[in-house]
N, CA, C and O atoms as CSV, one atom per row, in Angstrom:
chain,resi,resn,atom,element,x,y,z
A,1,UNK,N,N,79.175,-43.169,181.334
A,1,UNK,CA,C,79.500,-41.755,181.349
A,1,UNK,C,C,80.134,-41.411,182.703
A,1,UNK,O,O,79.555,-41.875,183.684
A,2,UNK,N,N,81.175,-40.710,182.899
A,2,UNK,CA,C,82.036,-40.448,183.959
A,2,UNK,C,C,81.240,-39.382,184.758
A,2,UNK,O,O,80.633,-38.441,184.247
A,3,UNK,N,N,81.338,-39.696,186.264
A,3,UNK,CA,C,80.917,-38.324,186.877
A,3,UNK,C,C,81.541,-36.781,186.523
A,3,UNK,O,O,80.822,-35.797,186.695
A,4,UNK,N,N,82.768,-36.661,186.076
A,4,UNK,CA,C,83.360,-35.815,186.332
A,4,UNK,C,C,84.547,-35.477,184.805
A,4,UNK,O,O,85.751,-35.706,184.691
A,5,UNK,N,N,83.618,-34.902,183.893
A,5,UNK,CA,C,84.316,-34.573,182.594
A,5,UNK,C,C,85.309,-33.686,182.490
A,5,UNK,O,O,85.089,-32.509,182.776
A,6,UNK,N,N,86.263,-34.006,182.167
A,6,UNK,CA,C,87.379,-33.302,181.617
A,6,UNK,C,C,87.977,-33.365,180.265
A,6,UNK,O,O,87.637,-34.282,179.518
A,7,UNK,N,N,88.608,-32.714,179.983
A,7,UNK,CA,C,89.610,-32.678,178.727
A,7,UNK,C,C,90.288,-33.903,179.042
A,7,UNK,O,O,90.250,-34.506,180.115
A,8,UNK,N,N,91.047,-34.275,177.774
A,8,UNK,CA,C,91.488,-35.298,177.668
A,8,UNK,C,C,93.042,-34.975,178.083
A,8,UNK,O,O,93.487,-35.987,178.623
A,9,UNK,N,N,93.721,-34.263,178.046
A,9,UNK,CA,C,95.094,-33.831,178.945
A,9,UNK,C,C,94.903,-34.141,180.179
A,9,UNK,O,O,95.264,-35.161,180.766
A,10,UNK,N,N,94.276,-33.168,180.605
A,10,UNK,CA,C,93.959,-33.204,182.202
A,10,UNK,C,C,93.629,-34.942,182.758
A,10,UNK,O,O,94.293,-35.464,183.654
A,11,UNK,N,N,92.466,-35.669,182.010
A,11,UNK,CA,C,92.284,-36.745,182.073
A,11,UNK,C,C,93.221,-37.376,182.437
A,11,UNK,O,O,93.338,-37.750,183.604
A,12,UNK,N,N,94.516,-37.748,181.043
A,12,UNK,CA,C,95.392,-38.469,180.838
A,12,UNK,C,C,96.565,-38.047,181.821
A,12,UNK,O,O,97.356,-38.935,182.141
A,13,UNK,N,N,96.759,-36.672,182.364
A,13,UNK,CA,C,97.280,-36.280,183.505
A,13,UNK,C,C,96.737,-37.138,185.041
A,13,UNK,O,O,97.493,-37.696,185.836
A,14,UNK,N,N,95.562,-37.057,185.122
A,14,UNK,CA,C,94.820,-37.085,186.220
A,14,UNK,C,C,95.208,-38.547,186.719
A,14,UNK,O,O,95.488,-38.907,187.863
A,15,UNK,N,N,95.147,-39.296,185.532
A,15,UNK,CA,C,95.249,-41.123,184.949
A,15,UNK,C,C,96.781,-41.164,185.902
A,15,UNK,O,O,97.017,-41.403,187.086
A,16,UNK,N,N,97.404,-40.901,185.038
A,16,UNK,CA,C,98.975,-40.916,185.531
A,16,UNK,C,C,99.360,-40.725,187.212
A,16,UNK,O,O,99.846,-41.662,187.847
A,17,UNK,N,N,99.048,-39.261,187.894
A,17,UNK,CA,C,98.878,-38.791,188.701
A,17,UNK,C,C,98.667,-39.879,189.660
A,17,UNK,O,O,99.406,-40.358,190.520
A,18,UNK,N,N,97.340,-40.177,189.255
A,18,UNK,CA,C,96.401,-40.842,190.395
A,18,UNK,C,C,96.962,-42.582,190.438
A,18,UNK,O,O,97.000,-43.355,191.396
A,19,UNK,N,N,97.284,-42.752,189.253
A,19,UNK,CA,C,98.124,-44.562,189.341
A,19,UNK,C,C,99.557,-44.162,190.173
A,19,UNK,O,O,100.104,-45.199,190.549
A,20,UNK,N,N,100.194,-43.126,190.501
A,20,UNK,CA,C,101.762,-43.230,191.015
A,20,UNK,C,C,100.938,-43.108,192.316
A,20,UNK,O,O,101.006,-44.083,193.064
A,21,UNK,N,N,100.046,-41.898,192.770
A,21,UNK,CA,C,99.790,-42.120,194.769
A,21,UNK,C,C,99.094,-43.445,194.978
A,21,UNK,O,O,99.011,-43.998,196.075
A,22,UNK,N,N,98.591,-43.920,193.827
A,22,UNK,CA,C,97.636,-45.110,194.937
A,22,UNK,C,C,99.133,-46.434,195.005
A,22,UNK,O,O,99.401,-47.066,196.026
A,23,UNK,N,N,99.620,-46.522,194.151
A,23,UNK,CA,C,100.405,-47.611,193.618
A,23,UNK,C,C,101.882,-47.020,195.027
A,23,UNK,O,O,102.576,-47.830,195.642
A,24,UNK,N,N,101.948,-45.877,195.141
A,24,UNK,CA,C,103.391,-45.528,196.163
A,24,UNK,C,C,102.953,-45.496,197.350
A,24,UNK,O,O,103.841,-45.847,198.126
A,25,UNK,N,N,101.621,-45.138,198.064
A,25,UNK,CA,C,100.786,-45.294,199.215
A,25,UNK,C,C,100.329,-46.949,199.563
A,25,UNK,O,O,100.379,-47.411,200.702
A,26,UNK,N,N,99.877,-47.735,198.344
A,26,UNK,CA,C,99.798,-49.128,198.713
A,26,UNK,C,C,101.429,-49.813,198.899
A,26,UNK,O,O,101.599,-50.790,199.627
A,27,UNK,N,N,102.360,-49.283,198.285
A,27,UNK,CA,C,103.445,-49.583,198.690
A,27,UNK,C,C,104.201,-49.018,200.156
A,27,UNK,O,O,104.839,-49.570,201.052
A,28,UNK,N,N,104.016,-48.427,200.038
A,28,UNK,CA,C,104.325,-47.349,201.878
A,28,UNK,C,C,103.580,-48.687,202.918
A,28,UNK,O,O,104.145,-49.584,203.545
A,29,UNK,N,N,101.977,-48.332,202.760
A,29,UNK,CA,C,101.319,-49.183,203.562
A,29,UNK,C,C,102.025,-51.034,203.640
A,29,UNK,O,O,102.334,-51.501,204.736
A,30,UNK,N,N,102.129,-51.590,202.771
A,30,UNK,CA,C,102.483,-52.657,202.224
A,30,UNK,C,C,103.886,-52.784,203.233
A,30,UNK,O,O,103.748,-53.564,204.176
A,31,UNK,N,N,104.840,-52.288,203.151
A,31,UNK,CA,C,106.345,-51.855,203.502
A,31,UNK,C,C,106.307,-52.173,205.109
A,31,UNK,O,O,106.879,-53.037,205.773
A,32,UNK,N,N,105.641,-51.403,205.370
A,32,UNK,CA,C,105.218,-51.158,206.806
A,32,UNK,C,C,104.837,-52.097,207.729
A,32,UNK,O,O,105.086,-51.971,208.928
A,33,UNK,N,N,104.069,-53.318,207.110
A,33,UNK,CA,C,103.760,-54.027,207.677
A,33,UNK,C,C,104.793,-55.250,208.082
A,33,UNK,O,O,105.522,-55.814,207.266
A,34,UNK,N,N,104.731,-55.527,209.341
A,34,UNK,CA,C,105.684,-56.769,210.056
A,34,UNK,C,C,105.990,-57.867,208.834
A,34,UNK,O,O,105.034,-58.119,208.101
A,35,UNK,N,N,106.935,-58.364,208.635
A,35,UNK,CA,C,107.380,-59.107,208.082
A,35,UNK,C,C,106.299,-60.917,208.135
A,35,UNK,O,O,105.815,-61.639,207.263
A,36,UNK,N,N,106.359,-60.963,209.615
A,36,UNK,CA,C,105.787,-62.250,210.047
A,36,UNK,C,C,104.102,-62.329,210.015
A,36,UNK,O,O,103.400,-63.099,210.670
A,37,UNK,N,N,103.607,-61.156,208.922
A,37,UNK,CA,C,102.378,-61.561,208.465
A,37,UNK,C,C,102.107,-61.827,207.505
A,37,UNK,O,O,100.961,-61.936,207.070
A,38,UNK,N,N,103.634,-62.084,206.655
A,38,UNK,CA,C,103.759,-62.874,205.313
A,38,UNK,C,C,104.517,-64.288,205.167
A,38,UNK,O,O,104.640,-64.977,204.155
A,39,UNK,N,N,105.021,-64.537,206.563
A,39,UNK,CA,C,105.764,-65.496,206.566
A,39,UNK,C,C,104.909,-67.194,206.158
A,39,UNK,O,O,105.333,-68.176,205.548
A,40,UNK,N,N,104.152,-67.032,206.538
A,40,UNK,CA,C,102.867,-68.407,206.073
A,40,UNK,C,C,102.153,-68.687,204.897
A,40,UNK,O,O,101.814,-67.571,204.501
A,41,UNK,N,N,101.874,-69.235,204.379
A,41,UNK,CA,C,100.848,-69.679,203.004
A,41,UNK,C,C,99.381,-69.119,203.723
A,41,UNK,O,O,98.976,-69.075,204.884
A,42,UNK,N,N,98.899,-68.777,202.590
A,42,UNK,CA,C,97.435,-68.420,202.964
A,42,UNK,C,C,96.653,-68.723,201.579
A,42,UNK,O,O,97.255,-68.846,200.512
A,43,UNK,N,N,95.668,-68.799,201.669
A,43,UNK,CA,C,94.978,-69.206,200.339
A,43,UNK,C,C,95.213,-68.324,198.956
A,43,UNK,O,O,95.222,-68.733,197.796
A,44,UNK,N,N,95.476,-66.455,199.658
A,44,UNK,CA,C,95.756,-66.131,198.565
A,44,UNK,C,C,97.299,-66.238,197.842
A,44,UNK,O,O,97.617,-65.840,196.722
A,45,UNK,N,N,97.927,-66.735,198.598
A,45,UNK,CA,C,99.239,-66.873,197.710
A,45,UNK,C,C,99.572,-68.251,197.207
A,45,UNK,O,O,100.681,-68.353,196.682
A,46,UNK,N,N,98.790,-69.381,197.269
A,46,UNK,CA,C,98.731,-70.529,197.571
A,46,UNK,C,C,99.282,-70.890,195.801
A,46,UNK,O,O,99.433,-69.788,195.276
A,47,UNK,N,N,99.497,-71.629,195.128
A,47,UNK,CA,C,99.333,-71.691,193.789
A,47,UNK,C,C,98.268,-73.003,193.403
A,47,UNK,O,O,98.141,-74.176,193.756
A,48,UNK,N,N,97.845,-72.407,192.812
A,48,UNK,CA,C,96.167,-73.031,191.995
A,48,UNK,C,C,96.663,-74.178,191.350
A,48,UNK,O,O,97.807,-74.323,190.918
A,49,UNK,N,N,95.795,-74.932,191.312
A,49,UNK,CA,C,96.637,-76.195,190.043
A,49,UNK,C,C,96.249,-75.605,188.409
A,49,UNK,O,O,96.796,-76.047,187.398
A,50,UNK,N,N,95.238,-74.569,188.411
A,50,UNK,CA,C,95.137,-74.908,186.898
A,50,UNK,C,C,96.636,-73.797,186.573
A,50,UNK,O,O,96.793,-73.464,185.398
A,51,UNK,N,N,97.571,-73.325,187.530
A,51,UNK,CA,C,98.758,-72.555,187.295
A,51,UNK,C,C,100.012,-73.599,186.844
A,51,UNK,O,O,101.133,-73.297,186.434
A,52,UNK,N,N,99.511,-74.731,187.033
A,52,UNK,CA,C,100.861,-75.738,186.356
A,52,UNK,C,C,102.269,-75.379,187.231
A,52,UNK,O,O,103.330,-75.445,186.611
A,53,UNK,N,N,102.284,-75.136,188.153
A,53,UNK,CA,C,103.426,-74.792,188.448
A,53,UNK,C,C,104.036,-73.249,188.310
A,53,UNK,O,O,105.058,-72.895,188.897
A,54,UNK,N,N,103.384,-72.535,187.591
A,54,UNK,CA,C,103.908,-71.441,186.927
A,54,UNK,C,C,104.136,-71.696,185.622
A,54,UNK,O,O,104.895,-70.823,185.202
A,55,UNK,N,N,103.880,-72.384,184.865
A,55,UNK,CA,C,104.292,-73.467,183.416
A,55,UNK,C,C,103.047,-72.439,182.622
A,55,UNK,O,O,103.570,-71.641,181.845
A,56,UNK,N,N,101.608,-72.344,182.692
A,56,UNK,CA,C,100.388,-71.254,182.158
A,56,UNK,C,C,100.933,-69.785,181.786
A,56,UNK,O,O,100.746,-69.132,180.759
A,57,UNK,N,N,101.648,-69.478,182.920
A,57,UNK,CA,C,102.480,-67.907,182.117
A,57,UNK,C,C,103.236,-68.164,181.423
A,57,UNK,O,O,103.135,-67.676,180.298
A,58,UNK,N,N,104.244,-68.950,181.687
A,58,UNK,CA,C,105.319,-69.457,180.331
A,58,UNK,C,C,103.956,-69.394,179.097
A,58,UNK,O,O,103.421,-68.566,178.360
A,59,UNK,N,N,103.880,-70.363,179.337
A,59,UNK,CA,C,103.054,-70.510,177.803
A,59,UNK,C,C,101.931,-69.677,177.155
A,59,UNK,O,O,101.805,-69.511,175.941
A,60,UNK,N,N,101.298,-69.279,177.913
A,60,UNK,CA,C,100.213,-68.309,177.979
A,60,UNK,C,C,100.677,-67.025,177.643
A,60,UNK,O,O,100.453,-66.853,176.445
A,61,UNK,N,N,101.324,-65.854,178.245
A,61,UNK,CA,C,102.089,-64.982,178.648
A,61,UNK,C,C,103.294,-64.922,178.026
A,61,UNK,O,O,103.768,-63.835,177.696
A,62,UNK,N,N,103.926,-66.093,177.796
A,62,UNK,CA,C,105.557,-65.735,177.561
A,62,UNK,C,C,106.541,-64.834,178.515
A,62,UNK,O,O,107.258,-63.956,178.036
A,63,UNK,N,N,106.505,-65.113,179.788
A,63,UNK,CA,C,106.823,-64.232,180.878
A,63,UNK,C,C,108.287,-64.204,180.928
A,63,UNK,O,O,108.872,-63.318,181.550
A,64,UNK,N,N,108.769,-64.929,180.440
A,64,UNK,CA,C,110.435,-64.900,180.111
A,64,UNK,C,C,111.155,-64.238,179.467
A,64,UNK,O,O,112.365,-64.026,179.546
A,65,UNK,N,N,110.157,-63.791,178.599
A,65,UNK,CA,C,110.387,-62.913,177.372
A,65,UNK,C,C,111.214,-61.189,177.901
A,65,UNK,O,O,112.198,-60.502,177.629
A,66,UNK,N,N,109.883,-61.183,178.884
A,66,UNK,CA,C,109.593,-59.627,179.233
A,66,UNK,C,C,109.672,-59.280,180.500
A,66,UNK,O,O,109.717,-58.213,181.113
A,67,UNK,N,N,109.684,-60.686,180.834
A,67,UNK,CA,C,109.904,-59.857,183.047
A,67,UNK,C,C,110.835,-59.165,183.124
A,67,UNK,O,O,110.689,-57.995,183.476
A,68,UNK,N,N,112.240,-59.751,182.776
A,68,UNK,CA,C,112.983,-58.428,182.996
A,68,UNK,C,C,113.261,-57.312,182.496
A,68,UNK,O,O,114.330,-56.703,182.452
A,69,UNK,N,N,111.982,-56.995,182.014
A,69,UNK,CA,C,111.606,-55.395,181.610
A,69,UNK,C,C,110.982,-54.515,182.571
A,69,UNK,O,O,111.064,-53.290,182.663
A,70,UNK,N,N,110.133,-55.629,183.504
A,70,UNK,CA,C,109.474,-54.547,184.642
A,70,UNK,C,C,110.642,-54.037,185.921
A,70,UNK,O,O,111.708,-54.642,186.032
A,71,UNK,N,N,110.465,-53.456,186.377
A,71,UNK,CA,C,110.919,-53.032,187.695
A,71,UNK,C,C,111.068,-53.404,188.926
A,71,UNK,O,O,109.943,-53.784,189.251
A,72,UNK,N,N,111.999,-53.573,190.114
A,72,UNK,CA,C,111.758,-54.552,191.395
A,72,UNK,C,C,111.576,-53.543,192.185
A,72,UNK,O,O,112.434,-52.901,192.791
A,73,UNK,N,N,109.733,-53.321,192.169
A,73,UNK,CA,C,109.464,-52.087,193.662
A,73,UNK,C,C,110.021,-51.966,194.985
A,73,UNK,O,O,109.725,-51.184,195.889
A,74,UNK,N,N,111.015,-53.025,194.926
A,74,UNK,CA,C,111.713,-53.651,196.261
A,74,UNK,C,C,112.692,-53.128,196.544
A,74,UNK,O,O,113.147,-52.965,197.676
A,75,UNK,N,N,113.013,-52.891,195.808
A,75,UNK,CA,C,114.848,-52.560,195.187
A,75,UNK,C,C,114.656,-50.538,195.461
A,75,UNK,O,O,115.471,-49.728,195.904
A,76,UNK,N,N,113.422,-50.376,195.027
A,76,UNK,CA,C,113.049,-48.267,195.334
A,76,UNK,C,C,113.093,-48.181,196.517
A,76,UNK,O,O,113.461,-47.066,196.887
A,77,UNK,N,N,112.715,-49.399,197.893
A,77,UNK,CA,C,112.678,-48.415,199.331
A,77,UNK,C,C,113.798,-48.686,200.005
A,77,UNK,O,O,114.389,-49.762,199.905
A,78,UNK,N,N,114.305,-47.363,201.016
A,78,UNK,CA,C,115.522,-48.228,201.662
A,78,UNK,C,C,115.299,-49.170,201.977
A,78,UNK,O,O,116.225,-49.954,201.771
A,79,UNK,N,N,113.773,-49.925,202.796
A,79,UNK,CA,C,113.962,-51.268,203.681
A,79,UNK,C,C,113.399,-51.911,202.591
A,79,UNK,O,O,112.927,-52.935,203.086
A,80,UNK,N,N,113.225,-51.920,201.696
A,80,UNK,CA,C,112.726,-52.847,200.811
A,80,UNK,C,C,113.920,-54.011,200.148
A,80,UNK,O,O,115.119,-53.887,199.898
A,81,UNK,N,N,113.110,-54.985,200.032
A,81,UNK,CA,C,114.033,-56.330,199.878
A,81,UNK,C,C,114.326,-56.618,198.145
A,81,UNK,O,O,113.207,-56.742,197.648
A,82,UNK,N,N,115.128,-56.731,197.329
A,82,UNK,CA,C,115.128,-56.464,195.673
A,82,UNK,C,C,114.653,-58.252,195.975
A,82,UNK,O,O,114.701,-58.935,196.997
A,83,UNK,N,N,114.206,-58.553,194.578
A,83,UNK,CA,C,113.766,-59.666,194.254
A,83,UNK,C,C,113.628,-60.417,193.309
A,83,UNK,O,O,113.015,-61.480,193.226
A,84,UNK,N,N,114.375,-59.698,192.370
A,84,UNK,CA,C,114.519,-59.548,190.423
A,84,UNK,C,C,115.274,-60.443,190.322
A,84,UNK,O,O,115.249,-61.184,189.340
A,85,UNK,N,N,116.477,-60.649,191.724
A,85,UNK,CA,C,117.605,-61.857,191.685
A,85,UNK,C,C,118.373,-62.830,192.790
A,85,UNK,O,O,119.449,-62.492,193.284
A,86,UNK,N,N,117.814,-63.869,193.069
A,86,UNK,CA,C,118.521,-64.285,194.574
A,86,UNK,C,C,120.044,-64.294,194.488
A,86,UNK,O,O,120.955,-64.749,193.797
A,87,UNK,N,N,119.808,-63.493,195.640
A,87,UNK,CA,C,121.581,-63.083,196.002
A,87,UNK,C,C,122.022,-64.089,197.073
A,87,UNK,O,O,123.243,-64.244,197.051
A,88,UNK,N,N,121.179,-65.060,198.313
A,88,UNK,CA,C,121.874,-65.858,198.773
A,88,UNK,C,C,121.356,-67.312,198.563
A,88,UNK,O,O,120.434,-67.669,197.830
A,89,UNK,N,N,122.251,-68.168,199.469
A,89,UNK,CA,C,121.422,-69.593,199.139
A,89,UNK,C,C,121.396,-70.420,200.270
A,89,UNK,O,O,121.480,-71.648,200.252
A,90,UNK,N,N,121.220,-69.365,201.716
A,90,UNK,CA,C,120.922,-70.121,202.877
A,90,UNK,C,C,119.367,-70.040,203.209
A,90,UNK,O,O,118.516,-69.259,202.784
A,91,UNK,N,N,119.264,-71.195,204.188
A,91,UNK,CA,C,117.277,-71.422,204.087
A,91,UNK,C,C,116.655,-69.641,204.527
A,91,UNK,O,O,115.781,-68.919,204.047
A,92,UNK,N,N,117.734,-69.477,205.769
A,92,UNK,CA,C,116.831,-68.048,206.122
A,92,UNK,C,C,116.583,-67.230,204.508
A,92,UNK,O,O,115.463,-67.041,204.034
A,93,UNK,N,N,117.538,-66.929,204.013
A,93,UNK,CA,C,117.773,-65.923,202.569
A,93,UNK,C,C,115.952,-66.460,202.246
A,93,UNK,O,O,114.969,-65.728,202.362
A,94,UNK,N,N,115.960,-68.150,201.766
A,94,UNK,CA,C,115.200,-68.174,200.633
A,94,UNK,C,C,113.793,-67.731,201.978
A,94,UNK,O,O,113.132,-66.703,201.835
A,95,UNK,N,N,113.658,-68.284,202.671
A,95,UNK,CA,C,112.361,-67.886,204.164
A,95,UNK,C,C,112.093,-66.167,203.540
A,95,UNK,O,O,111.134,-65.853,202.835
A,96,UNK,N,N,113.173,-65.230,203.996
A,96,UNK,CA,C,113.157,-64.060,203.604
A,96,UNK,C,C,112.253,-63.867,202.150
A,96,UNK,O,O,111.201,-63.244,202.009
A,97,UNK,N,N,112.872,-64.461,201.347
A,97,UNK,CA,C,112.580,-64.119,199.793
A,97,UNK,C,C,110.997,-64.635,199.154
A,97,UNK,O,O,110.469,-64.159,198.148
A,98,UNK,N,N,110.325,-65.914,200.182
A,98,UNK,CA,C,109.159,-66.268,200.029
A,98,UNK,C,C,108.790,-65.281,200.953
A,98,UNK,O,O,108.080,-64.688,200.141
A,99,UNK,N,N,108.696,-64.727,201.789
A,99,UNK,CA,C,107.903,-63.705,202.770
A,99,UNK,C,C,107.641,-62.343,201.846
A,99,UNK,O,O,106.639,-61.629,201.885
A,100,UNK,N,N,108.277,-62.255,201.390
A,100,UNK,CA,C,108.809,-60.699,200.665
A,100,UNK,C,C,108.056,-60.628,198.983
A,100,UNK,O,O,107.668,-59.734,198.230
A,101,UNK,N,N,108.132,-62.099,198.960
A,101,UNK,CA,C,107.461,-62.117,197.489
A,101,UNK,C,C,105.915,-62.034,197.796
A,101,UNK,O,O,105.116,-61.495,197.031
A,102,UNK,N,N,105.606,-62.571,198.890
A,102,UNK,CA,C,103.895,-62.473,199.484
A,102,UNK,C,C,103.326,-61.436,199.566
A,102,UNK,O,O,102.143,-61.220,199.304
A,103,UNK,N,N,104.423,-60.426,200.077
A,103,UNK,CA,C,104.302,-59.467,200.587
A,103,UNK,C,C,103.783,-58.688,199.064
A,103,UNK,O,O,102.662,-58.180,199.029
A,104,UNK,N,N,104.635,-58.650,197.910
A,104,UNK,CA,C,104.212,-58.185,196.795
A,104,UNK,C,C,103.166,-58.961,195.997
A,104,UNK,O,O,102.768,-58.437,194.956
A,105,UNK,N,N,102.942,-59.500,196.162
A,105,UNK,CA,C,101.236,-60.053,196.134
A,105,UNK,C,C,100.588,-59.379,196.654
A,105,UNK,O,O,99.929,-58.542,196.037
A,106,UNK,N,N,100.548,-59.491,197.856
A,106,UNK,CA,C,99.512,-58.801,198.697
A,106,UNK,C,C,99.326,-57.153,198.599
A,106,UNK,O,O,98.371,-56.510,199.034
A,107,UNK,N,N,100.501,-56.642,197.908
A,107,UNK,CA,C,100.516,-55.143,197.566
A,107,UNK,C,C,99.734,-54.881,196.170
A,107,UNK,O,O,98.865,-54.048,195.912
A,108,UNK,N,N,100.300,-55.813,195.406
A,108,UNK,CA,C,99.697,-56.061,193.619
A,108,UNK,C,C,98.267,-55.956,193.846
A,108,UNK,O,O,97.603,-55.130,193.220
A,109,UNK,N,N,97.635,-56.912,194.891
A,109,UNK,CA,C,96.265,-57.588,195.153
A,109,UNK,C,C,95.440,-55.973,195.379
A,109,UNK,O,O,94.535,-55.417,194.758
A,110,UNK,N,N,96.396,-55.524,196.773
A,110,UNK,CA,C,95.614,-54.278,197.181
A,110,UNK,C,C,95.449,-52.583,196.685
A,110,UNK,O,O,94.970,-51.583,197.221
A,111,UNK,N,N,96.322,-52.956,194.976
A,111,UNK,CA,C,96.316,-51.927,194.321
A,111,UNK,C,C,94.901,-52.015,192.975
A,111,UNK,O,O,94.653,-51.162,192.123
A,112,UNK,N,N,94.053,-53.601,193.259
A,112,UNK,CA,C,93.153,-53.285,192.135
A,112,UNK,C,C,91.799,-52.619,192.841
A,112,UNK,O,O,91.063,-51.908,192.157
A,113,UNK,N,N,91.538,-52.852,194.087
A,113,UNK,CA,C,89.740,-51.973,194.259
A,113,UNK,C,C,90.688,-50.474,193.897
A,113,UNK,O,O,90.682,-50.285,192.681
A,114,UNK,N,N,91.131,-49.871,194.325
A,114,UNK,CA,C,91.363,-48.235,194.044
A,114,UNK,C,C,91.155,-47.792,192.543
A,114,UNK,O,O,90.943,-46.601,192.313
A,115,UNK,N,N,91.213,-48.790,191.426
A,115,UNK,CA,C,91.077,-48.626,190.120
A,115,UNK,C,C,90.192,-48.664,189.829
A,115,UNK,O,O,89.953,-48.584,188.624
A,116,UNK,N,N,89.167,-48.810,190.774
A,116,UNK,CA,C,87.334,-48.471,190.736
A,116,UNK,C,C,87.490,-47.044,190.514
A,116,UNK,O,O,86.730,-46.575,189.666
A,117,UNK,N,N,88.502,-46.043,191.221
A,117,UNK,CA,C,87.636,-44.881,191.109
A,117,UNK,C,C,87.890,-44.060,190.066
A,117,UNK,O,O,87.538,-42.889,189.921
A,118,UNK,N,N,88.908,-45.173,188.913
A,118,UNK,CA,C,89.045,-44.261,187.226
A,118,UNK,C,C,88.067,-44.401,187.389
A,118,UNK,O,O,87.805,-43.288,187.846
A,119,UNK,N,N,86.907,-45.069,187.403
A,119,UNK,CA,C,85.225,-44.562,186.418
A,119,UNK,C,C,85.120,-43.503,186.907
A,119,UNK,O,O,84.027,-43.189,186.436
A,120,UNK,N,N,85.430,-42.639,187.535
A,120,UNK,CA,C,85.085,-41.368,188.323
A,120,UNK,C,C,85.004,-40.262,187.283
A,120,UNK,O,O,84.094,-39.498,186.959
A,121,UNK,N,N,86.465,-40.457,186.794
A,121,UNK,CA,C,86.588,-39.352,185.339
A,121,UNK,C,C,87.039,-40.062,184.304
A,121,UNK,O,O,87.594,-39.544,183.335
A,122,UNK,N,N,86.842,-41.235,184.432
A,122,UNK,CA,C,87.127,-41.984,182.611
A,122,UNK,C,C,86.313,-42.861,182.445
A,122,UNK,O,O,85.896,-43.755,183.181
A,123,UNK,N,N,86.057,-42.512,181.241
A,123,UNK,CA,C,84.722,-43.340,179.985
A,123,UNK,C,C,84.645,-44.835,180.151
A,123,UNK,O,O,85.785,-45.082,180.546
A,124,UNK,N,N,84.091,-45.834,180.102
A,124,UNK,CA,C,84.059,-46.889,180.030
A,124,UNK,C,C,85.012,-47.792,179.240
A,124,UNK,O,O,85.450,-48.938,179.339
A,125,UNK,N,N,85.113,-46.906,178.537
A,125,UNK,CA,C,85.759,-48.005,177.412
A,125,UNK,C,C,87.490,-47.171,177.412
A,125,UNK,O,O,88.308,-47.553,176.575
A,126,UNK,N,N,87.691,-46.576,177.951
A,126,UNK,CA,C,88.945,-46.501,178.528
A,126,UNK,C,C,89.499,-47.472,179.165
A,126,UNK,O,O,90.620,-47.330,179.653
């Protein structure tokens, strides 16, 4: 049961609302940060073996299908780097393009605790 009952408009308003500031604020924050604290492997960007390479979303997912349906959050800020398509093919470019892709990890990563606080005003099984 939610702390904080509302109508289901308002709810489904509130839902919406509240996924664009946390998701454009973790991106602001995200943006902001120096480049050269994504430049390294760290465990969380590391790739897992049971990921096959990336071969588990292919098959699992079908990610080929539909990626280029989502959006490159990269491509919305002025300093933001697009990433939907490599545009060069010198080492700095690809250096750049692994830093930048970390970087959206690490934004993806730091947009799931804030989705703790739908239980605030939505039902469980929402």
């Amino acid at each position: 049961m939610p702390l904080i009952e509302l109508p289901s408009l308002w709810n489904i308003l509130l839902d919406f609302a509240a996924w664009i500031v946390i998701h454009l604020a973790v991106a602001i924050l995200s943006i902001r940060m120096p480049l050269r604290v994504f430049t390294s492997d760290s465990p969380l960007y590391r790739t897992r073996a049971w990921e096959e390479s990336g071969r588990v979303y292919q098959r699992v997912f079908h990610i080929r299908r539909w990626k280029h349906l989502l959006p490159d959050g990269g491509s919305w800020f002025k300093c933001g780097f697009a990433k939907k398509h490599l545009t060069g093919r010198d080492a700095a470019y690809f250096a750049q393009f692994a830093a930048e892709s970390r970087r959206a990890e690490w934004t993806h990563w730091l947009c799931i605790p804030p989705a703790l606080l739908f239980f605030l005003w939505n039902s469980v099984s929402v």
